[in-house]
C-alpha positions in Angstrom: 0.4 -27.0 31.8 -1.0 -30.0 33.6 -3.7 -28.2 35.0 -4.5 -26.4 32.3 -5.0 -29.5 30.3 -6.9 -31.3 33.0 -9.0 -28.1 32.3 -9.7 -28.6 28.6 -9.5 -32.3 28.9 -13.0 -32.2 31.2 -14.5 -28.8 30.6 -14.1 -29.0 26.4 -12.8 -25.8 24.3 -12.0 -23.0 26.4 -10.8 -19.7 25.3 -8.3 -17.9 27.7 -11.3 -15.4 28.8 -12.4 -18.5 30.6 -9.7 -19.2 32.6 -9.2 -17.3 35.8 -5.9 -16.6 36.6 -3.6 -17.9 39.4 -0.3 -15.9 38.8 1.1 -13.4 36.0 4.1 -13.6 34.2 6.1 -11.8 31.8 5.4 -12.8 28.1 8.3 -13.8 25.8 10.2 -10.7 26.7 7.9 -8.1 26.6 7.1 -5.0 29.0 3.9 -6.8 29.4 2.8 -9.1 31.7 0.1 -11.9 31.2 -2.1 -14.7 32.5 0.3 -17.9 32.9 -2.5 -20.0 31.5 -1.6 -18.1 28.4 1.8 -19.1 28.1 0.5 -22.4 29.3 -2.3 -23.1 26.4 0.5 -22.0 23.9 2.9 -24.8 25.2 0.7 -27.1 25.1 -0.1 -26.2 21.2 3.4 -26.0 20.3 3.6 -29.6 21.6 0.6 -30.9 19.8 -1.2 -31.6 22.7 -4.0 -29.1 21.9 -5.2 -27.6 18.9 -7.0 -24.5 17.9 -10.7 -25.6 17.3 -12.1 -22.2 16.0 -11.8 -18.2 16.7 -14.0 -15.5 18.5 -12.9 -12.0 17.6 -9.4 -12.2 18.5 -9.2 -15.4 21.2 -8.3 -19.0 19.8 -10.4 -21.7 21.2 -8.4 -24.3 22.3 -9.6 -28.4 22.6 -7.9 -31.4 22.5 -6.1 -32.5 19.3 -7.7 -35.7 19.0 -11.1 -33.9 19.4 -10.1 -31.4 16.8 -9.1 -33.7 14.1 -10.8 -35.7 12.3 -10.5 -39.9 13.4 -8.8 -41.1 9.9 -5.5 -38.8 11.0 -2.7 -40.7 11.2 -0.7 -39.2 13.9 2.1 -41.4 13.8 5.6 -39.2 15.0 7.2 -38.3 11.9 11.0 -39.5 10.9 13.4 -36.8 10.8 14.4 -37.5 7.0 10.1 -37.2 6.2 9.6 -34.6 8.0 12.3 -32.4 6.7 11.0 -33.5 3.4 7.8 -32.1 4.5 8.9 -29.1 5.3 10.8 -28.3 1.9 7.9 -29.4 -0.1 6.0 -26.5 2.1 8.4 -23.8 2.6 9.2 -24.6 -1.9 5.3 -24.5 -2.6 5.0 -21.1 -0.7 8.0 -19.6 -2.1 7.8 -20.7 -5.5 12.0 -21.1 -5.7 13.9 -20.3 -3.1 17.7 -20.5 -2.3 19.1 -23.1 0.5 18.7 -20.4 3.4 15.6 -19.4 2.5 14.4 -23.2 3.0 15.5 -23.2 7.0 14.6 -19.9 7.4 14.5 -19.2 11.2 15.7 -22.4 11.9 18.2 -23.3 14.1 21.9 -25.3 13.2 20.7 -28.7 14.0 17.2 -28.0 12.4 18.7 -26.5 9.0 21.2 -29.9 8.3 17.8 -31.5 8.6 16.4 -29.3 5.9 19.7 -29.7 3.7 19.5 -33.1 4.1 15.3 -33.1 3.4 16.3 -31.2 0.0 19.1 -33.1 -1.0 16.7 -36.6 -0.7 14.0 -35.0 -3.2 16.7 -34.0 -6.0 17.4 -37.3 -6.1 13.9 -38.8 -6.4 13.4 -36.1 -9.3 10.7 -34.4 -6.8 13.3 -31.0 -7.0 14.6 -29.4 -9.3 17.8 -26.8 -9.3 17.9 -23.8 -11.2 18.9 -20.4 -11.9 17.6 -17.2 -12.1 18.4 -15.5 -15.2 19.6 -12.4 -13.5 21.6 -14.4 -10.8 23.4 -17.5 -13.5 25.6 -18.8 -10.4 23.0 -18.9 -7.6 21.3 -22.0 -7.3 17.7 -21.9 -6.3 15.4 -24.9 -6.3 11.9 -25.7 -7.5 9.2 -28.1 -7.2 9.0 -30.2 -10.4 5.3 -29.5 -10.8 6.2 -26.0 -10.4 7.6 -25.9 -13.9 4.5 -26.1 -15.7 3.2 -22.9 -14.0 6.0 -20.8 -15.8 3.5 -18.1 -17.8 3.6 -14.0 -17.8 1.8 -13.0 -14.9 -1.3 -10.5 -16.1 -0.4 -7.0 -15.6 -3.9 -5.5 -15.1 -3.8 -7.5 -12.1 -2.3 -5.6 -9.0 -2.3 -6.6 -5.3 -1.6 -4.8 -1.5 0.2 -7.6 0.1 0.4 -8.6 3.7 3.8 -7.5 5.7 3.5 -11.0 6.6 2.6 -12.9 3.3 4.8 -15.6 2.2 6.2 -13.0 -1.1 7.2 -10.2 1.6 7.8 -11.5 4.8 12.0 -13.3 4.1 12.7 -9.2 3.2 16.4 -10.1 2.4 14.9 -13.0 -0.1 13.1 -9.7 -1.7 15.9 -7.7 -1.8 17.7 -10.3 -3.5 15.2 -11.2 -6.2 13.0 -8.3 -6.3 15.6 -5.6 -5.8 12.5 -4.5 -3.1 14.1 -2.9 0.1 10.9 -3.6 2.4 10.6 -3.2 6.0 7.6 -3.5 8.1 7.2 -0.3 10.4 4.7 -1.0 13.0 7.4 -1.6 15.3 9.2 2.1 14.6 8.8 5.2 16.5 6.3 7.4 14.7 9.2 9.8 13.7 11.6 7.3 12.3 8.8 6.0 9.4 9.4 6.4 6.2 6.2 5.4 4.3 3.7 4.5 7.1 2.6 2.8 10.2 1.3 -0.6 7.8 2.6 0.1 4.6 1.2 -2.8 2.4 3.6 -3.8 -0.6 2.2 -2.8 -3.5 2.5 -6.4 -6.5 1.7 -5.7 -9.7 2.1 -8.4 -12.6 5.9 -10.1 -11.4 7.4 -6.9 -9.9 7.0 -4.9 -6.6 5.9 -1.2 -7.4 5.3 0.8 -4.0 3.9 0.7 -1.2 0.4 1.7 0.5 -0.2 2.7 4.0 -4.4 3.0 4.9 -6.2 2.8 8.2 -10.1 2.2 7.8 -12.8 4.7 9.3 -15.5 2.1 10.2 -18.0 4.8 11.1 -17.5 6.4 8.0 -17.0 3.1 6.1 -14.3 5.1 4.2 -10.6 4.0 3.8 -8.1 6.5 4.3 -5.0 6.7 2.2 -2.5 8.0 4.2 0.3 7.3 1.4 0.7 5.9 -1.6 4.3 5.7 -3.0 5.7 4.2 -6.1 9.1 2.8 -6.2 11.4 5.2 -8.0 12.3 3.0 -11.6 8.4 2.7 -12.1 7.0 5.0 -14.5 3.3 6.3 -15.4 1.6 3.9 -17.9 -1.6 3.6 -19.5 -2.2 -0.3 -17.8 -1.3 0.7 -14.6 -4.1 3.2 -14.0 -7.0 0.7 -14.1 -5.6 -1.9 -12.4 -4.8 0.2 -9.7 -8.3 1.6 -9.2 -9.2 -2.2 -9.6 -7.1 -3.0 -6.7 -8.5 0.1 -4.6 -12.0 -1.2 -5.0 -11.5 -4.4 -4.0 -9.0 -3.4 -0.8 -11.6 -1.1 0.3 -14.5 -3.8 -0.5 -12.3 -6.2 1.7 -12.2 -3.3 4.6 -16.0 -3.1 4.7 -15.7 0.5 3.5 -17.5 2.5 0.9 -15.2 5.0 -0.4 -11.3 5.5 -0.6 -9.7 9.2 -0.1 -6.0 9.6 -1.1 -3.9 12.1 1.1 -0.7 12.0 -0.1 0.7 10.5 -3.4 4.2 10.1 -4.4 6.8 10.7 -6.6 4.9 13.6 -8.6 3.7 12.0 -12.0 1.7 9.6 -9.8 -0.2 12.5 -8.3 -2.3 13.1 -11.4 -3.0 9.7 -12.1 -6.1 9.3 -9.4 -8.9 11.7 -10.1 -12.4 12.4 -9.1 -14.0 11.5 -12.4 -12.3 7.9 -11.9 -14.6 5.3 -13.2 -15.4 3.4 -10.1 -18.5 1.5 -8.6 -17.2 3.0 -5.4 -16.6 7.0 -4.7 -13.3 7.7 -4.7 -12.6 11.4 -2.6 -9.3 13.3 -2.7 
């Protein structure tokens, strides 16, 4: 680590590509084995020292923090009690509302009484707010104040393919618990063992979870490939939900850099009619 930030400290961002390697090592468990700068650089930016300055393809460019950020930073350490208010303002203005465990998600013992404690400091000073979920009346979950004004319907012809790892999907037992949405992420499965695809994108549509999509793009093509598109069982065929859903499929396969979508498998039955060649679409849809 002392080398490796002699290195940045005198050569300027680097990129591990840079670095020639003096020994490999294992990497956080893995089969795999890597460069021990790697592991080094990665240290060094859990611990502040160095920042990521910018991206190339895949590779973070590391430099050093106070060449990253800009002079006016105050980078005094933190207080416990500010920075566990910090991080409930964060984890409460990604999550909307959210239930005590769900605020120290993945931390550890000593980290979550820190969290507790952070919460418990901004109910007082009216920053908080606890409440309930009709559905769940003797749950608490909390709330930013300014959060409250935000309470409208959510559009319906509005429908979105999440990210496994967006902040709405990624705490799956949070969206069992509020969205009744039994979601797991299958890149890590054994082909045989999937049950709806290799990156199966939640499907949002208005305030509720209603299937899932699994697509790989064909960038010679430019075509996006559906391999399967399955609605969640209590969702039924509706006149809104077809146009928002080609909506969504145009602007997915926009964001892919594709021309055209193809279907290939569509499920439970009544869906399968609901895509069809003469779909009014800017793009071609194939089937």
């Amino acid at each position: 680590m002392r080398r490796m930030l002699s290195l940045v400290r005198k050569r300027g961002p680097l990129m591990i590509s840079d670095v020639e390697s003096k020994a490999r090592v294992q990497q956080w468990g893995e089969e795999s084995v890597g460069k021990i700068e790697r592991r080094a650089l990665h240290e060094l930016w859990m611990q502040g020292e160095i920042m990521i300055r910018s991206r190339r393809g895949f590779q973070k460019v590391f430099d050093l923090s106070n060449r990253v950020l800009p002079s006016n930073t105050a980078l005094n350490f933190p207080g416990k009690r500010e920075s566990a208010e910090f991080h409930v303002r964060r984890a409460l203005r990604a999550l909307g509302v959210a239930r005590t465990q769900e605020l120290h998600y993945l931390q550890d013992a000593d980290r979550a009484d820190l969290v507790k404690n952070g919460l418990s400091s901004l109910i007082k000073s009216g920053e908080v707010v606890e409440c309930r979920v009709n559905e769940f009346p003797k749950v608490a979950v909390f709330v930013l104040k300014e959060a409250l004004d935000l309470t409208w319907p959510l559009r319906e012809n509005v429908m979105r393919f999440l990210s496994p790892f967006d902040n709405l999907t990624i705490q799956r037992k949070r969206l069992k618990w509020l969205f009744d949405f039994d979601y797991t992420v299958e890149i890590y499965m054994p082909a045989g063992k999937r049950k709806y695809g290799y990156f199966a994108l939640p499907i949002l549509w208005g305030d509720r979870l209603i299937g899932r999509l699994d697509a790989k793009a064909n960038r010679p093509d430019r075509r996006l490939v559906v391999n399967n598109l399955v609605f969640e069982p209590n969702i039924a065929v509706t006149e809104p939900l077809k146009p928002a859903l080609l909506e969504a499929l145009k602007d997915f396969t926009r964001f892919q850099n594709c021309d055209e979508w193809k279907i290939l498998r569509v499920e439970p039955k009544p869906f399968r009619n609901l895509l069809n060649k003469k779909s009014s679409s800017s793009l071609r849809p194939t089937h």
